[in-house]
PDB file of N, H, CA, C and O in Angstrom:
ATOM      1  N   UNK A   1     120.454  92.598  53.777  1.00  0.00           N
ATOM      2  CA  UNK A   1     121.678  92.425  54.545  1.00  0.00           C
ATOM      3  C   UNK A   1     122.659  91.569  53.757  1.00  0.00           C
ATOM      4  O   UNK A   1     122.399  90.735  52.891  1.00  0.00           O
ATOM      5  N   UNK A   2     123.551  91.855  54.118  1.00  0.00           N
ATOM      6  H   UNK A   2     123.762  92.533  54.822  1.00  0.00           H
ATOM      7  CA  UNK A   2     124.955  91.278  53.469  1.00  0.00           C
ATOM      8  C   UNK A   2     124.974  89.579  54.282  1.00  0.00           C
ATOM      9  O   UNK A   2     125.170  89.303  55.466  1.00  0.00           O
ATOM     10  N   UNK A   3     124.673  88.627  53.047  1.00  0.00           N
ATOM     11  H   UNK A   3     124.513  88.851  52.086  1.00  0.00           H
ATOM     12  CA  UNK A   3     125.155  86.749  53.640  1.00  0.00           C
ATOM     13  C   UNK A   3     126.233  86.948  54.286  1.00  0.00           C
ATOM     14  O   UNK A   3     126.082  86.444  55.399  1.00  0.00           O
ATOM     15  N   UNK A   4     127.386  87.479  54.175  1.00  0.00           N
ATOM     16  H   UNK A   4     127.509  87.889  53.271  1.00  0.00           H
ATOM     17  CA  UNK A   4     128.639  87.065  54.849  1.00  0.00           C
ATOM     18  C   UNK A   4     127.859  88.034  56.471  1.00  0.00           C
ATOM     19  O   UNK A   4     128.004  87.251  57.410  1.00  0.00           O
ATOM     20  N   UNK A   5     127.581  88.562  56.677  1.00  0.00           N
ATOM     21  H   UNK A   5     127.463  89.198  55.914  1.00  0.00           H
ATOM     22  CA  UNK A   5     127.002  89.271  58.052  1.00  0.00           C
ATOM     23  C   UNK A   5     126.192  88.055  58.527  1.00  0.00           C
ATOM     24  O   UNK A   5     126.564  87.343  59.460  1.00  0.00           O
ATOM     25  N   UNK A   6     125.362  87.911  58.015  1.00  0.00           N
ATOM     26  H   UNK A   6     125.060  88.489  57.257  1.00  0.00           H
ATOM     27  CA  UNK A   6     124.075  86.590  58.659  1.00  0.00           C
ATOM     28  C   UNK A   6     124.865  85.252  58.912  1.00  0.00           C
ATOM     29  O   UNK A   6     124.729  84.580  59.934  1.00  0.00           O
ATOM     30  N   UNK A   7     125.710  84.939  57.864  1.00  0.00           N
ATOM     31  H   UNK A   7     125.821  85.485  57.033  1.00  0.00           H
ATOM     32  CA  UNK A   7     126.328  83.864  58.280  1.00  0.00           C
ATOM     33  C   UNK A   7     127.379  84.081  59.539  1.00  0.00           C
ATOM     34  O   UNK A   7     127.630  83.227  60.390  1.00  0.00           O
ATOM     35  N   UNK A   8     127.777  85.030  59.490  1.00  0.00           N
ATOM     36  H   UNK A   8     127.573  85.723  58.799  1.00  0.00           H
ATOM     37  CA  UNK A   8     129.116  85.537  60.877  1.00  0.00           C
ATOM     38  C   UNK A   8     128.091  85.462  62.255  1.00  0.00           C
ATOM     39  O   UNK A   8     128.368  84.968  63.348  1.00  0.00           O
ATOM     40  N   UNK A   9     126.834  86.111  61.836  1.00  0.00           N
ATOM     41  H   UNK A   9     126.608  86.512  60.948  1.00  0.00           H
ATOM     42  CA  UNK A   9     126.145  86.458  62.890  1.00  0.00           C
ATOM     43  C   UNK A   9     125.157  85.205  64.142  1.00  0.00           C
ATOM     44  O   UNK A   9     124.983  85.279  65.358  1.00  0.00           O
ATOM     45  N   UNK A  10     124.587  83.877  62.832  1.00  0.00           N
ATOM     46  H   UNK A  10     124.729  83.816  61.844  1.00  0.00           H
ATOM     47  CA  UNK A  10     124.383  82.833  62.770  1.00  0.00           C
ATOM     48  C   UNK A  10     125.210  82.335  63.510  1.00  0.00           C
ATOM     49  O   UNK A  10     124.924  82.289  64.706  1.00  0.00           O
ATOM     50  N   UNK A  11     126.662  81.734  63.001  1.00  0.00           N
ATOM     51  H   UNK A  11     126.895  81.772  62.029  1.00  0.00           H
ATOM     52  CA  UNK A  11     127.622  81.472  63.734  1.00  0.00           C
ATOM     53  C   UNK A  11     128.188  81.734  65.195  1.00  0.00           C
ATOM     54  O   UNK A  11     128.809  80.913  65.869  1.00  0.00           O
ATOM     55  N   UNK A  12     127.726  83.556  65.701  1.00  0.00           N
ATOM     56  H   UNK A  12     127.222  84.224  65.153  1.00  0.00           H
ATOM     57  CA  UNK A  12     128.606  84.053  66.619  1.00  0.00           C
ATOM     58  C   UNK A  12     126.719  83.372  67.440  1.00  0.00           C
ATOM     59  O   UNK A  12     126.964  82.532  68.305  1.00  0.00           O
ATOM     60  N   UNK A  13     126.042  83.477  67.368  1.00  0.00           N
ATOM     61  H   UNK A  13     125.843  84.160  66.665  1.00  0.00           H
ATOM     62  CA  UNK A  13     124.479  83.029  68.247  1.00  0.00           C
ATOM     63  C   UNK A  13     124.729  81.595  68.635  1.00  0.00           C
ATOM     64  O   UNK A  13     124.936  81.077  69.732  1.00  0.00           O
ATOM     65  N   UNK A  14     124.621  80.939  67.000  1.00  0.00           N
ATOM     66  H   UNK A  14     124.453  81.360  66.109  1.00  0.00           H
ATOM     67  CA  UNK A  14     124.931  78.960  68.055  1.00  0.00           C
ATOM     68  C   UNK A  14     125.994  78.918  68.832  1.00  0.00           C
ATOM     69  O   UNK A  14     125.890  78.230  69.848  1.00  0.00           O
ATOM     70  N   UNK A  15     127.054  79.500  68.621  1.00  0.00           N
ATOM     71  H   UNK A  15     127.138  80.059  67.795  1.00  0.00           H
ATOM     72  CA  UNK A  15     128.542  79.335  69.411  1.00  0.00           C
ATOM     73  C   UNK A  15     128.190  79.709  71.048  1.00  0.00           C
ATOM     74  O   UNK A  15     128.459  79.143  72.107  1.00  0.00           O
ATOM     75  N   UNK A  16     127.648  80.622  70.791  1.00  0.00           N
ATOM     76  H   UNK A  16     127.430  81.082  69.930  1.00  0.00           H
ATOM     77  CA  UNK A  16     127.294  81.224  72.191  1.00  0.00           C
ATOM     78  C   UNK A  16     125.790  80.526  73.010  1.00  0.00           C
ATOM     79  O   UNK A  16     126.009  80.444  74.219  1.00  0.00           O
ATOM     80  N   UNK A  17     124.675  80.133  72.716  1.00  0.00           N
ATOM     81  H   UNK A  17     124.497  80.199  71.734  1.00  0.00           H
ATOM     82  CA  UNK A  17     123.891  79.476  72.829  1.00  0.00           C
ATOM     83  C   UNK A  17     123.783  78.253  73.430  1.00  0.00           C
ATOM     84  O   UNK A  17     122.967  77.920  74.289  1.00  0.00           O
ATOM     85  N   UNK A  18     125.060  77.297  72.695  1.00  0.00           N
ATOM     86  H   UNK A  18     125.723  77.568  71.997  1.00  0.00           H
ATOM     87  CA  UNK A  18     125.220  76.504  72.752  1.00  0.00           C
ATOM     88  C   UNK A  18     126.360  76.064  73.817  1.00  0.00           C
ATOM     89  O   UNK A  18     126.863  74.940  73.809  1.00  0.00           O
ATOM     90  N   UNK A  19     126.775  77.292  74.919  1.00  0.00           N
ATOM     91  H   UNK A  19     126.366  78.205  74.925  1.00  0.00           H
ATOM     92  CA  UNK A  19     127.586  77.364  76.027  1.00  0.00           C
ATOM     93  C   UNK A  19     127.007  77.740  76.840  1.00  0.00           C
ATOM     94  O   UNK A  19     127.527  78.101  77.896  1.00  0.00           O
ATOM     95  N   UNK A  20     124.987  77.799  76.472  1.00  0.00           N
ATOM     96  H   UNK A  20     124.564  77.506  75.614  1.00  0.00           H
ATOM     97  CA  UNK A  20     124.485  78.185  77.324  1.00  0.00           C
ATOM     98  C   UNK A  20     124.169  79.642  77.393  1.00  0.00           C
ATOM     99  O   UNK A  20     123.146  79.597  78.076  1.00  0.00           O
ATOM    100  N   UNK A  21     124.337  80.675  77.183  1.00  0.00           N
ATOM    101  H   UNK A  21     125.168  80.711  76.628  1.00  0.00           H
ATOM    102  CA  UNK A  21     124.830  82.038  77.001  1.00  0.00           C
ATOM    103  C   UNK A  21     123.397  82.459  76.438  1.00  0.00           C
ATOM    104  O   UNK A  21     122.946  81.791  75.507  1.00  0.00           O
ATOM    105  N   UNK A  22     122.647  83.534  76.948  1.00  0.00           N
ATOM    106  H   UNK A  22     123.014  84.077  77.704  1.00  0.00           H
ATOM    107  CA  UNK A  22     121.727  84.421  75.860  1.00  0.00           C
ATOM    108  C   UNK A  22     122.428  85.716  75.373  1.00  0.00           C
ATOM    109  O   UNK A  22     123.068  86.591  75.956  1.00  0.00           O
ATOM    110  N   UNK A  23     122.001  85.469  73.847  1.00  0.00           N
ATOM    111  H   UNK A  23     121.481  84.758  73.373  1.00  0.00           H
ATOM    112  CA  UNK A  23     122.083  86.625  72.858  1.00  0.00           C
ATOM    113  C   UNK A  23     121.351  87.634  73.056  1.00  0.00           C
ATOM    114  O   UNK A  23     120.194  87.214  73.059  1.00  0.00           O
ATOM    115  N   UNK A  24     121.367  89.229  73.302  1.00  0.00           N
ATOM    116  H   UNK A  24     122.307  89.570  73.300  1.00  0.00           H
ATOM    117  CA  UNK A  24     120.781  89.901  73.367  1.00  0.00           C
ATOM    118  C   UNK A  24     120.975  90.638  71.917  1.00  0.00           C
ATOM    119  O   UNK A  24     122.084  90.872  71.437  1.00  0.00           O
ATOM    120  N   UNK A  25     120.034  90.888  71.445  1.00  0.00           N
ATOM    121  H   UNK A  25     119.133  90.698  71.835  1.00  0.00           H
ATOM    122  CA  UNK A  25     120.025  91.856  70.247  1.00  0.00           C
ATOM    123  C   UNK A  25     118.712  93.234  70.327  1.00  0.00           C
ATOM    124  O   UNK A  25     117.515  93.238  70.039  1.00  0.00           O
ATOM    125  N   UNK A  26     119.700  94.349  70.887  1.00  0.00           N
ATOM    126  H   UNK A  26     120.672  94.346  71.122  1.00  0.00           H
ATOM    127  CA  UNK A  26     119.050  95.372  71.549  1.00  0.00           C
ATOM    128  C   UNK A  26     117.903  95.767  70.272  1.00  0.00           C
ATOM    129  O   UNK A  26     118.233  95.845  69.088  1.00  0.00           O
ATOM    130  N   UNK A  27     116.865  95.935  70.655  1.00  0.00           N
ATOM    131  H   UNK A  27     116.597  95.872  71.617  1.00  0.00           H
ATOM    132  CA  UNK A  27     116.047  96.475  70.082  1.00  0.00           C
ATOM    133  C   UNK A  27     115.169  94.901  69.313  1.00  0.00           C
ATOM    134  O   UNK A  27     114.123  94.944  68.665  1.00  0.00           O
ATOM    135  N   UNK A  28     115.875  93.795  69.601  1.00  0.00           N
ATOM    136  H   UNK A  28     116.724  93.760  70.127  1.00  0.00           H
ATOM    137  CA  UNK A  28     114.836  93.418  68.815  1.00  0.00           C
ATOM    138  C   UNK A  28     114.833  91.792  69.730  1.00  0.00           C
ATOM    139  O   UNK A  28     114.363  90.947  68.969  1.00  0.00           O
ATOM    140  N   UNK A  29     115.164  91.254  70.913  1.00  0.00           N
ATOM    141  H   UNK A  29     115.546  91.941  71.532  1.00  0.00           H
ATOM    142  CA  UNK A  29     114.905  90.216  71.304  1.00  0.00           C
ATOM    143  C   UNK A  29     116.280  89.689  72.066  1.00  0.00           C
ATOM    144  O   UNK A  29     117.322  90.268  72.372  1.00  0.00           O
ATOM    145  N   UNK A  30     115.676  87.939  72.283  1.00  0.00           N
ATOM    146  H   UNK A  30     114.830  87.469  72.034  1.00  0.00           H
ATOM    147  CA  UNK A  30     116.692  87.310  72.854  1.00  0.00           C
ATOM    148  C   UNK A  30     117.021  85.827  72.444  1.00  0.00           C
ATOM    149  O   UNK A  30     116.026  85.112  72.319  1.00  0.00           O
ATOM    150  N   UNK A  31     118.546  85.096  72.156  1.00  0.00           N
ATOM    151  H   UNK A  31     119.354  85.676  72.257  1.00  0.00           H
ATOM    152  CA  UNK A  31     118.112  83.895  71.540  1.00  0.00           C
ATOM    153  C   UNK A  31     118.767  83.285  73.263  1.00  0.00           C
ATOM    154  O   UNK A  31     119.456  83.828  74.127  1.00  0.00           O
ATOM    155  N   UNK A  32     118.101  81.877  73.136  1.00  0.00           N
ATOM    156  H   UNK A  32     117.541  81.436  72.435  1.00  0.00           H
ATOM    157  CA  UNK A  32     118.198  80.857  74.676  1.00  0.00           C
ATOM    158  C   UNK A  32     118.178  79.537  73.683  1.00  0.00           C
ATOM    159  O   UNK A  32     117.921  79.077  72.570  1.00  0.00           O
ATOM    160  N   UNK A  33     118.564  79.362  74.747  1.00  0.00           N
ATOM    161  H   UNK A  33     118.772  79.735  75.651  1.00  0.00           H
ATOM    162  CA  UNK A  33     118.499  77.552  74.705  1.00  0.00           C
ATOM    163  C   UNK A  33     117.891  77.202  75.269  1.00  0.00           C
ATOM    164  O   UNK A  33     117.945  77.651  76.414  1.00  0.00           O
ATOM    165  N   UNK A  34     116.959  76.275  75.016  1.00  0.00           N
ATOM    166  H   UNK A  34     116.915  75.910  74.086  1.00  0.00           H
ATOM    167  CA  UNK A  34     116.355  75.732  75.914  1.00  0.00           C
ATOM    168  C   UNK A  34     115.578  73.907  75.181  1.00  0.00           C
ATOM    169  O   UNK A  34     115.035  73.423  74.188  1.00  0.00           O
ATOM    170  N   UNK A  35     116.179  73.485  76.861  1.00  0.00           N
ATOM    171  H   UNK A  35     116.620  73.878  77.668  1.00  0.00           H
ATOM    172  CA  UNK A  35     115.838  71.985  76.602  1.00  0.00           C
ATOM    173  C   UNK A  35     114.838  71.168  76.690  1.00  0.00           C
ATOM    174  O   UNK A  35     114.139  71.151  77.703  1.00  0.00           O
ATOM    175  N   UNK A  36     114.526  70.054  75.243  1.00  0.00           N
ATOM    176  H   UNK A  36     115.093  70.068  74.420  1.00  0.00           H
ATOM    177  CA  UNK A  36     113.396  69.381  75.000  1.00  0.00           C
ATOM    178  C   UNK A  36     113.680  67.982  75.766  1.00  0.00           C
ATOM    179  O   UNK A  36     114.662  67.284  75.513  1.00  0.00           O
ATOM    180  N   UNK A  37     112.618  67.634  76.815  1.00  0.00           N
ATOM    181  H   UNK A  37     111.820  68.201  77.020  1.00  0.00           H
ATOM    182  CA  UNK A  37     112.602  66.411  77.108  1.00  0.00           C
ATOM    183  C   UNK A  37     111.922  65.106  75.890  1.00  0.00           C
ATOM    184  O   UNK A  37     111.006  65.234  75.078  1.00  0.00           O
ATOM    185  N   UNK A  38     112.853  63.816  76.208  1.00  0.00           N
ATOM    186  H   UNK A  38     113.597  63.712  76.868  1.00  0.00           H
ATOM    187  CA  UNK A  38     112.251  63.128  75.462  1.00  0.00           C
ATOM    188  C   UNK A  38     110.914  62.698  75.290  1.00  0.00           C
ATOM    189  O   UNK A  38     110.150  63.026  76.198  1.00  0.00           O
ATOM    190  N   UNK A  39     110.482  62.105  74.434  1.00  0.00           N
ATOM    191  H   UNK A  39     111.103  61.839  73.696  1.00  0.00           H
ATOM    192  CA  UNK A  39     108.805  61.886  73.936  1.00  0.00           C
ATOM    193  C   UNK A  39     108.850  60.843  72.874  1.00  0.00           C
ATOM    194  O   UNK A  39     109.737  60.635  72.046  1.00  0.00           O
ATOM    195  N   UNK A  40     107.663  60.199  73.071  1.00  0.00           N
ATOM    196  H   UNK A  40     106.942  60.368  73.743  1.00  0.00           H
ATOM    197  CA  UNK A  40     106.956  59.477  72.152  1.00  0.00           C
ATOM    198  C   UNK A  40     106.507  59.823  70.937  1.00  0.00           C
ATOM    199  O   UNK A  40     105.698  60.750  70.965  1.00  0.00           O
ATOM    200  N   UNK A  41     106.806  59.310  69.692  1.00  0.00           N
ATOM    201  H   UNK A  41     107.463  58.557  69.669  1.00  0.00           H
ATOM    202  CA  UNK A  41     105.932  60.251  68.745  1.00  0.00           C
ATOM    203  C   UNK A  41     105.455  58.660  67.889  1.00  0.00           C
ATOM    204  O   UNK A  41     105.980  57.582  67.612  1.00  0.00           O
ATOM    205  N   UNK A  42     104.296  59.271  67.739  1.00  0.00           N
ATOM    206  H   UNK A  42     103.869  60.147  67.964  1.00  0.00           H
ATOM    207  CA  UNK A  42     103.523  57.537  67.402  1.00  0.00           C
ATOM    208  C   UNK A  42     102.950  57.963  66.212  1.00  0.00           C
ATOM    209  O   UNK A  42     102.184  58.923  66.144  1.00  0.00           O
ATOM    210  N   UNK A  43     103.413  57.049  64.955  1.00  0.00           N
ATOM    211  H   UNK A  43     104.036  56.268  65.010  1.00  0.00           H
ATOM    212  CA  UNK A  43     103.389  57.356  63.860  1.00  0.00           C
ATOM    213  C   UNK A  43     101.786  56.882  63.036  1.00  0.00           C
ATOM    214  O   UNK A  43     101.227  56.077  63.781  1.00  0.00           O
ATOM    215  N   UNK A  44     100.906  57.158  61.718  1.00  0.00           N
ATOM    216  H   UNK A  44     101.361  57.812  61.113  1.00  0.00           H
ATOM    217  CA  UNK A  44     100.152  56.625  61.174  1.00  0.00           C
ATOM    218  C   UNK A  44      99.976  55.240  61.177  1.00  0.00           C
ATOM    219  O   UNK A  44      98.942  54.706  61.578  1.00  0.00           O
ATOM    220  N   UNK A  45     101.368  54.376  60.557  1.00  0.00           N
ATOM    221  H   UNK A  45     102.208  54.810  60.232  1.00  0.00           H
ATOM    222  CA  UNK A  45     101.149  53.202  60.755  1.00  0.00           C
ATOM    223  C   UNK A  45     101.082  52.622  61.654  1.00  0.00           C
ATOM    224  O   UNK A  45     100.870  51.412  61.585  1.00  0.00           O
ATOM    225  N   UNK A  46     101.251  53.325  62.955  1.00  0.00           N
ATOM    226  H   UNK A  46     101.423  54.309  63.011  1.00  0.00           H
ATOM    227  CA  UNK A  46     101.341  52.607  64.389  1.00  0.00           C
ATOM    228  C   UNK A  46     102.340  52.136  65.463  1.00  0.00           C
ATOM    229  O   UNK A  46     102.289  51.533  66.535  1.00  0.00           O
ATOM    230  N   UNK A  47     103.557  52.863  64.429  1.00  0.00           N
ATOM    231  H   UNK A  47     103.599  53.352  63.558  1.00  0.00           H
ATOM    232  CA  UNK A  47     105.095  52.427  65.323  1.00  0.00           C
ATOM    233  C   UNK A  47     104.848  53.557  66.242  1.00  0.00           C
ATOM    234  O   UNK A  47     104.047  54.483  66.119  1.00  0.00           O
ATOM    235  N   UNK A  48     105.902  53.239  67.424  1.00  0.00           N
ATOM    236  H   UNK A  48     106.553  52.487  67.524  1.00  0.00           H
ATOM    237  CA  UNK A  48     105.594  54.091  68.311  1.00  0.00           C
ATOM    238  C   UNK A  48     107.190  54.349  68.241  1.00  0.00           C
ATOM    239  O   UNK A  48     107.773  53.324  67.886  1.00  0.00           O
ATOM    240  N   UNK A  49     108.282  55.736  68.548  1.00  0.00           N
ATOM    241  H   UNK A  49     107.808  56.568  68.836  1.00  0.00           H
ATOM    242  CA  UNK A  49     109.462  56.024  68.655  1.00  0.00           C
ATOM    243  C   UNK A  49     109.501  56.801  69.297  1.00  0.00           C
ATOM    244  O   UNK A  49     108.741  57.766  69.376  1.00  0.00           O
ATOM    245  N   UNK A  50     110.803  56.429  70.167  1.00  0.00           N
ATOM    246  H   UNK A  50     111.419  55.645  70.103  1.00  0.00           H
ATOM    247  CA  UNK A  50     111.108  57.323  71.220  1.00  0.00           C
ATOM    248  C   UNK A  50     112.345  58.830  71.190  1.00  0.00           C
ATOM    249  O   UNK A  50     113.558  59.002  71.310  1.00  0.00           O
ATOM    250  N   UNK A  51     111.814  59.187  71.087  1.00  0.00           N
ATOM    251  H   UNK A  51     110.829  59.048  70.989  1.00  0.00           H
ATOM    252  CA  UNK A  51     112.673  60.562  70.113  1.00  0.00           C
ATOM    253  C   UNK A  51     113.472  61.267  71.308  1.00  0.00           C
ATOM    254  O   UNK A  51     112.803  62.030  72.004  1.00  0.00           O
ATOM    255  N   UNK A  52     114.477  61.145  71.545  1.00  0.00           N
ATOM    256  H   UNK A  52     115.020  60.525  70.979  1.00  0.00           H
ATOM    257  CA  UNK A  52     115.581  61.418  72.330  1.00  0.00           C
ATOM    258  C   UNK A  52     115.637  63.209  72.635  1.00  0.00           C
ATOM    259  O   UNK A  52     115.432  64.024  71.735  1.00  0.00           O
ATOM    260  N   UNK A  53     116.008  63.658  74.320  1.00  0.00           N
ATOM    261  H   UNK A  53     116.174  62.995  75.051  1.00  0.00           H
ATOM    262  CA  UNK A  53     115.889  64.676  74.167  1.00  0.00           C
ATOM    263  C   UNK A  53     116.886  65.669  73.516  1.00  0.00           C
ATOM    264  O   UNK A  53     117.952  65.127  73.222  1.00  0.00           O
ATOM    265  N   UNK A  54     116.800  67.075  73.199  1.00  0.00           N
ATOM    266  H   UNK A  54     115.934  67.515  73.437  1.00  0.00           H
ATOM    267  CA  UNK A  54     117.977  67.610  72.853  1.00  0.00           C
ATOM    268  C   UNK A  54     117.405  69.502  73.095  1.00  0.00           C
ATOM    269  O   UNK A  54     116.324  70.047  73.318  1.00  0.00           O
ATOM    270  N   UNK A  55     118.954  70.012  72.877  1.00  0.00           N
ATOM    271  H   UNK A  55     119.832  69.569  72.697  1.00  0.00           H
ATOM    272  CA  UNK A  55     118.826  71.326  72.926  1.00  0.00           C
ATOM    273  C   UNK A  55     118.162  72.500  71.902  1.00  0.00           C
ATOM    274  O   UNK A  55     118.728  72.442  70.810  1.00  0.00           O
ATOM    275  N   UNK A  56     117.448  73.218  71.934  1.00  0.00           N
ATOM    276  H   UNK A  56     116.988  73.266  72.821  1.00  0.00           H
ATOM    277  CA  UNK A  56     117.085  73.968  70.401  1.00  0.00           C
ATOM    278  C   UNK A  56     117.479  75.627  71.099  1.00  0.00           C
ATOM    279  O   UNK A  56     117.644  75.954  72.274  1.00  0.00           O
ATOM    280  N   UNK A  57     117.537  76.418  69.870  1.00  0.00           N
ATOM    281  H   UNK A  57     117.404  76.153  68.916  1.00  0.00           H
ATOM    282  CA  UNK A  57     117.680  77.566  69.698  1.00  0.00           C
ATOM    283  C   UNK A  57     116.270  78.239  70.012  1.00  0.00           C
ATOM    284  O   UNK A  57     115.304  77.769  69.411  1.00  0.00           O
ATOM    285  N   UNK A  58     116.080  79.179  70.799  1.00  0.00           N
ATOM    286  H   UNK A  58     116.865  79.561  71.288  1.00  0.00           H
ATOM    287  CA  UNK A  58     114.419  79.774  70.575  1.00  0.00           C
ATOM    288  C   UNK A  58     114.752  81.130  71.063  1.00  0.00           C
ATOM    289  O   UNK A  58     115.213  81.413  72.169  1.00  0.00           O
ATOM    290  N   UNK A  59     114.353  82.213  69.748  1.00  0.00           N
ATOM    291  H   UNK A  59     113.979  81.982  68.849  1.00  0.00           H
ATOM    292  CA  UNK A  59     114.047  83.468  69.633  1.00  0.00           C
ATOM    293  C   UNK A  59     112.645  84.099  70.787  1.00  0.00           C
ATOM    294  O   UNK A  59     111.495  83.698  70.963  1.00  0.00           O
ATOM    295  N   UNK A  60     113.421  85.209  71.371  1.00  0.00           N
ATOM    296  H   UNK A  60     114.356  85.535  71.228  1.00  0.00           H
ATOM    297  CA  UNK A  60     112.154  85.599  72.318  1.00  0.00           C
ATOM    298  C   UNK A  60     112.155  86.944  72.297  1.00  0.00           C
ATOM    299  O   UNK A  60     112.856  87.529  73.123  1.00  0.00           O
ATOM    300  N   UNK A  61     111.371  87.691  71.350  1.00  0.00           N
ATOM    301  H   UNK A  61     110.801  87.216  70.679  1.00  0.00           H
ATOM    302  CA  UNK A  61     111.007  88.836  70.981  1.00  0.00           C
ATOM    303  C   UNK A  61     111.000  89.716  71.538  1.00  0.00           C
ATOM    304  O   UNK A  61     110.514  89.356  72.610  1.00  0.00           O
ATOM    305  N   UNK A  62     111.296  91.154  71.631  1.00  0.00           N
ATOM    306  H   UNK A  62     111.691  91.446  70.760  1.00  0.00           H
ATOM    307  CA  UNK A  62     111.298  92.238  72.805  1.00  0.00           C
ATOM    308  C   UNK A  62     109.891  92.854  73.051  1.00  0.00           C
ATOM    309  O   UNK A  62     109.331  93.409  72.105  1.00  0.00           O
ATOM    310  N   UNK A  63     109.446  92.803  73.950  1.00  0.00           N
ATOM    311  H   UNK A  63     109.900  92.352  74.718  1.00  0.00           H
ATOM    312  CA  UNK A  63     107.822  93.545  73.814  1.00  0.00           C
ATOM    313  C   UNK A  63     107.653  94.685  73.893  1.00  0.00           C
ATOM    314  O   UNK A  63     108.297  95.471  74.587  1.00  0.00           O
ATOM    315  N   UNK A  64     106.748  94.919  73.176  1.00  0.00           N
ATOM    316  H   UNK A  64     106.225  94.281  72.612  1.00  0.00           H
ATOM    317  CA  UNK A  64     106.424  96.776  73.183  1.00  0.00           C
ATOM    318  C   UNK A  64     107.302  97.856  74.005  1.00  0.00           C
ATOM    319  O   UNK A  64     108.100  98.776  73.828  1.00  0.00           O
ATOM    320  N   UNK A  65     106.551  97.053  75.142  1.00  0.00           N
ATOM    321  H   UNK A  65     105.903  96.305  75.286  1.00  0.00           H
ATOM    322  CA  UNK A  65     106.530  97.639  76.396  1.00  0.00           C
ATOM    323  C   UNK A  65     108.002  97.646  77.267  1.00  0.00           C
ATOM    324  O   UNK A  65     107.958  98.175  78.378  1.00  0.00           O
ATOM    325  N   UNK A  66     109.115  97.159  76.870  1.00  0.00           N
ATOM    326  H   UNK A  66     109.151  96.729  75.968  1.00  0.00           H
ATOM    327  CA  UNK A  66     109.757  97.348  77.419  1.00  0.00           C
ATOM    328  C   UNK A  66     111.037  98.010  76.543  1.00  0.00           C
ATOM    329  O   UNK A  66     111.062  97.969  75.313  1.00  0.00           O
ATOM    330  N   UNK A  67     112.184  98.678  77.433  1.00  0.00           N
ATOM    331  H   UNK A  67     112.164  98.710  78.432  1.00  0.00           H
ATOM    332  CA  UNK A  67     112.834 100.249  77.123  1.00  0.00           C
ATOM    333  C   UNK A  67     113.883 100.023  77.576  1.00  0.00           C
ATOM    334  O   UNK A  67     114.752 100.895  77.586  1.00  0.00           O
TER     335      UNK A  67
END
């Protein structure tokens, strides 16, 4: 595929995503948003940090089975 396509395409998904909005891309899935609550993440040496929540991008595949 052509970079200038992936990058346009990249672009037109977070823009939209990120207003909340799912991407449908017929034949092959769906992108969402969806939100991470905050958490603890407690490191080797023993610090403990509190890692703030936030929004991520997550791809959700079309299944077989559906037409």
């Amino acid at each position: 595929m052509d970079s200038d396509f992936l990058q346009a395409f990249s672009e037109v998904v977070r823009n939209e995503v990120s207003q909340n909005n799912e991407v449908h891309v017929e034949g092959i899935g769906c992108f969402v948003s969806e939100h991470q609550k905050q958490y603890q993440k407690k490191f080797d040496d023993g610090r403990v940090v509190m890692m703030p929540p936030k929004n991520t991008i997550s791809f959700i595949p079309k299944k077989d089975s559906e037409v």
